[in-house]
N, C-alpha and C positions, 0 to 999 in steps of 0.2 A: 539180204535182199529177198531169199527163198519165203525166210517168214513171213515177211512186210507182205507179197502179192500168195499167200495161202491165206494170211489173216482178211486181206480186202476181200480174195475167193468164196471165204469162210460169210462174211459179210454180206455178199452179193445173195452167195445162197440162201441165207439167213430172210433175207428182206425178199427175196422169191416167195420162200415158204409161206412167208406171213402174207403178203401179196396174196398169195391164192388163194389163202385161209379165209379173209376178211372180204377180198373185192377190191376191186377198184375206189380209190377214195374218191367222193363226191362233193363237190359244194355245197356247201349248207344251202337249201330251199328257202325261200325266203317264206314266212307267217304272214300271210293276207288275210287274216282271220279278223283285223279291224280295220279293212282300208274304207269300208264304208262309216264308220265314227263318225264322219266330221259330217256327215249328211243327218244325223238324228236332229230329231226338233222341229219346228216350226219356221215355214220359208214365206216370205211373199214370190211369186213365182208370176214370171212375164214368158209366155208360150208366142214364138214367132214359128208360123208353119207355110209353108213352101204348099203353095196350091196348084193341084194334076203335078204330081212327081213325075220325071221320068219321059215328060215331052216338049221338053225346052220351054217350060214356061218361067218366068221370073216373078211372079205376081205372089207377096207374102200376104197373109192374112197374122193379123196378134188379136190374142188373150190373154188378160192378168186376171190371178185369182190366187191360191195358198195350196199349197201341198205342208204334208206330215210327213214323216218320216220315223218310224220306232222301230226300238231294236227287239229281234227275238233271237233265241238263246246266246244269250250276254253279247250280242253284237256278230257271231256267226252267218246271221241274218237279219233281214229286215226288210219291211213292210212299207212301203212307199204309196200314196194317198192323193191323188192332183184331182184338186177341181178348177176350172177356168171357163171363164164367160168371153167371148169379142161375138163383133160382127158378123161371124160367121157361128158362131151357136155356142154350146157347153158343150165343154169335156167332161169328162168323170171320168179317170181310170185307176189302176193299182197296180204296184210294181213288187214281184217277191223275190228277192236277192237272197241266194243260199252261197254259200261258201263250202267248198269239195276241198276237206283237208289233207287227203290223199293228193289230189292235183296240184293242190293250192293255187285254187285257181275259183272263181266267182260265176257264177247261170244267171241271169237275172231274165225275169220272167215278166209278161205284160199281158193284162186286160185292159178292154175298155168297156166301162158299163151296157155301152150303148148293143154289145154284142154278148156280152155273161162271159165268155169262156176265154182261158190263154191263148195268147197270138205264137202260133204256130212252135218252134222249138227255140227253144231258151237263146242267149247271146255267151256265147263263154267266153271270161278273159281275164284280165287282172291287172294291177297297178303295177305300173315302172314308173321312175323319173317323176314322181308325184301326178300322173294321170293316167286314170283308166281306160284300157282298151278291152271293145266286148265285140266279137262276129257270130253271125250265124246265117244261117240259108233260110229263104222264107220264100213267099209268093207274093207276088203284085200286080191285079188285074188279070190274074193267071200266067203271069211271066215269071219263071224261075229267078231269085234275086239273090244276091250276097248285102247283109245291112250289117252295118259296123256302128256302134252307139260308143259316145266318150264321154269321159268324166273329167273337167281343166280347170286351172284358174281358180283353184282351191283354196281358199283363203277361209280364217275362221268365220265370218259374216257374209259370204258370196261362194260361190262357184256357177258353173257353166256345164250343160249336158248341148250334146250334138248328135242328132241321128244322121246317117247318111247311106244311101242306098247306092247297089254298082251292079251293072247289067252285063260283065265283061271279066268277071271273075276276079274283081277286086284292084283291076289294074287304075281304074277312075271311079271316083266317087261322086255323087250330088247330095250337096245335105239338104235334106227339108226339113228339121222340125231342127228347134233351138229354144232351151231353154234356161233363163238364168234365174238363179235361186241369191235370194238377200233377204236378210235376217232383217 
C-alpha cells in the first residue's frame, strides 16, 4: 500500500514538474487563414441600403451591379471590388481583408471611391459556425457608433454580407446595408 500511494506521489510530482516546465495546455487555435476562399472570383452583387440610419426610418433604396474579389498572399488576404448603379446613384468601393496570424483573427478595411481614404478603423473578427463576425467603433454624423458587419449563408454560388450599426454599445443593432453575392 506504502509503494502504490509513493508511486502515485511520485507521479503527481512528475506531471507538476512538467506542468510548469511547458505551461498550461491550450486548445489548438483554430487557422482562419482561408475563411475568405469561398468569396474569390466574380459575383453579380444586389446592394439593398437602409436610407438616414439611425432615425427610425424604414425606407430601403437597391443597387445591382458586380463585385471582384482576389486573393493576395495565397488567400491571407484579399481585395474586394463593388461597383453598383440604383436609383439613388453609384457606388464604387474597395474592401482589404488582412488576416492577423498571431490573433487569428481577420481586419477588414473599407473605402469608398467617392471619398479616396479608409473608413475610419478596421472591423476585427472571424469565422465560427460557418459565419463571419467583424466589430469596430466608428463615427456617424458625429455620433460615436459600434458597426458589426457579417459574412452568412455561404454556399458555393451565393452568400450574404450584413452591416449593422448600435448606438448603445452593442446591446441593439440596425442593419442598413445588405448585400447578396450570386455567381
Amino acid at each position: 500500500m506504502i509503494k502504490r500511494e509513493r508511486t502515485w506521489a511520485l507521479s503527481v510530482l512528475s506531471a507538476a514538474i512538467l506542468f510548469a516546465a511547458v505551461g498550461p495546455i491550450k486548445a489548438a487555435e483554430r487557422d482562419g487563414q482561408h475563411d475568405f476562399d469561398f468569396n474569390f472570383g466574380t459575383w453579380k452583387t444586389h446592394v439593398s441600403r437602409l436610407v438616414n440610419p439611425l432615425t427610425g426610418s424604414t425606407t430601403w433604396t437597391e443597387y445591382d451591379g458586380m463585385s471582384a474579389v482576389r486573393k493576395v498572399w495565397n488567400g491571407r488576404a484579399s481585395l474586394f471590388e463593388l461597383e453598383v448603379e440604383g436609383p439613388a446613384g453609384h457606388i464604387e468601393g474597395a474592401g482589404l481583408r488582412l488576416y492577423n496570424p498571431q490573433a487569428h483573427q481577420w481586419n477588414l478595411n473599407w473605402a469608398n471611391s467617392s471619398v479616396g481614404m479608409l473608413d475610419g478603423a478596421p472591423m476585427i473578427g472571424e469565422f465560427k459556425d460557418g459565419r463571419g463576425e467583424f466589430y469596430g467603433p466608428d463615427t456617424f454624423k458625429g455620433r460615436r457608433i459600434m458597426v458589426r458587419n457579417g459574412f452568412s449563408d455561404i454556399k458555393p454560388n451565393s452568400s450574404r454580407f450584413e452591416q449593422a450599426f448600435s448606438v448603445d454599445g452593442g446591446k441593439t443593432w440596425e442593419t442598413n446595408w445588405i448585400m447578396t453575392f450570386t455567381r
